[in-house]
N, C-alpha and C positions, 0 to 999 in steps of 0.2 A: 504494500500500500504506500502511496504516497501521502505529502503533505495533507493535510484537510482543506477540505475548501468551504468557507467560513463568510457566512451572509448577515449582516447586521439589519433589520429593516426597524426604523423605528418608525412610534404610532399613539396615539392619544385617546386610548380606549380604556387604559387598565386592565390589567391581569386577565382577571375573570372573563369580560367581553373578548379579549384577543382571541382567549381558548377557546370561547365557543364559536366563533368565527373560524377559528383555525378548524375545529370537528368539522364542520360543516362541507368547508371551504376545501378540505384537502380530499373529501370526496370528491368534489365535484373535478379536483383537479385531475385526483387518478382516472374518472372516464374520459377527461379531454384528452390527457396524455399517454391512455391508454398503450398506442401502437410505438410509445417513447420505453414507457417501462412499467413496470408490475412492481407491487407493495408483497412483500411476503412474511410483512410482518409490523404493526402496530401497535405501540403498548405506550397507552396513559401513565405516568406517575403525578400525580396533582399538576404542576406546570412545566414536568417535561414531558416529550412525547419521542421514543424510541423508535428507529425502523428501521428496516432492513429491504433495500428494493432490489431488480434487477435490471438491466439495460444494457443491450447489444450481447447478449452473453456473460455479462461481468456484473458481478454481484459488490451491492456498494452498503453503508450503515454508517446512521449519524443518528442526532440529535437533533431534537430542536427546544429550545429552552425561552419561557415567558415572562419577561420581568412587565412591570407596571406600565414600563414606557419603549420600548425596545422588544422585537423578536430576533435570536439569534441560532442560525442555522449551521449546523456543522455536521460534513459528511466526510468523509472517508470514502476515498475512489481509487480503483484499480488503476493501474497505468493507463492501460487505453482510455479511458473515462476521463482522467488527468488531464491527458491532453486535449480534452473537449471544453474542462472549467472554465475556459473564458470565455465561449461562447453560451454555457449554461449560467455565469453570473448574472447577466444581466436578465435573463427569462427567470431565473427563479427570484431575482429580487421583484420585476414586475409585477408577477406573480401572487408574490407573498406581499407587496404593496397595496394592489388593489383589492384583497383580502382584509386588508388592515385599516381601508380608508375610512374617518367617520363618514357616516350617513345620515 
């Protein structure tokens, strides 16, 4: 594995509302990104949330962690996958921005 690749999104919802945004939101995202990669695994701990996905054949696992004002994402990726992080930073900050926006 290489370095992690590490997504700060900050936001102005509080804890609580981020996560449940986050629940919701990160369904919706695995059927959009369905044919990108598969979740093989999900596990809440109060404000972090654990997982383990797959894409291209290469199996990847981070975290993601909820403070009051701030989401921060960290994954752990295969070499292959490595070298894609800079074109997956800015889609998964997107992403996880527009998930985070008040409304």
């Amino acid at each position: 594995m290489s370095n992690p690749l590490i997504v700060s999104i900050p936001h102005r919802l509080g804890k609580d509302e981020a996560i449940r945004r986050l629940k919701t939101g990160l369904a919706e995202i695995r059927t959009k990104y369905s044919q990108l990669f598969a979740v093989s695994e999900e596990t809440w701990d109060r404000d972090r949330l654990q997982f383990r996905i797959s894409a291209l054949g290469q199996a990847a696992s981070g975290t993601i962690d909820v403070a009051e004002d701030s989401v921060r994402l960290e994954i752990f990726l295969p070499w292959l996958l490595a070298k894609l992080a800079e074109t997956l930073q800015p889609l998964i900050r997107r992403e996880g921005t527009l998930l985070l926006e008040k409304k």
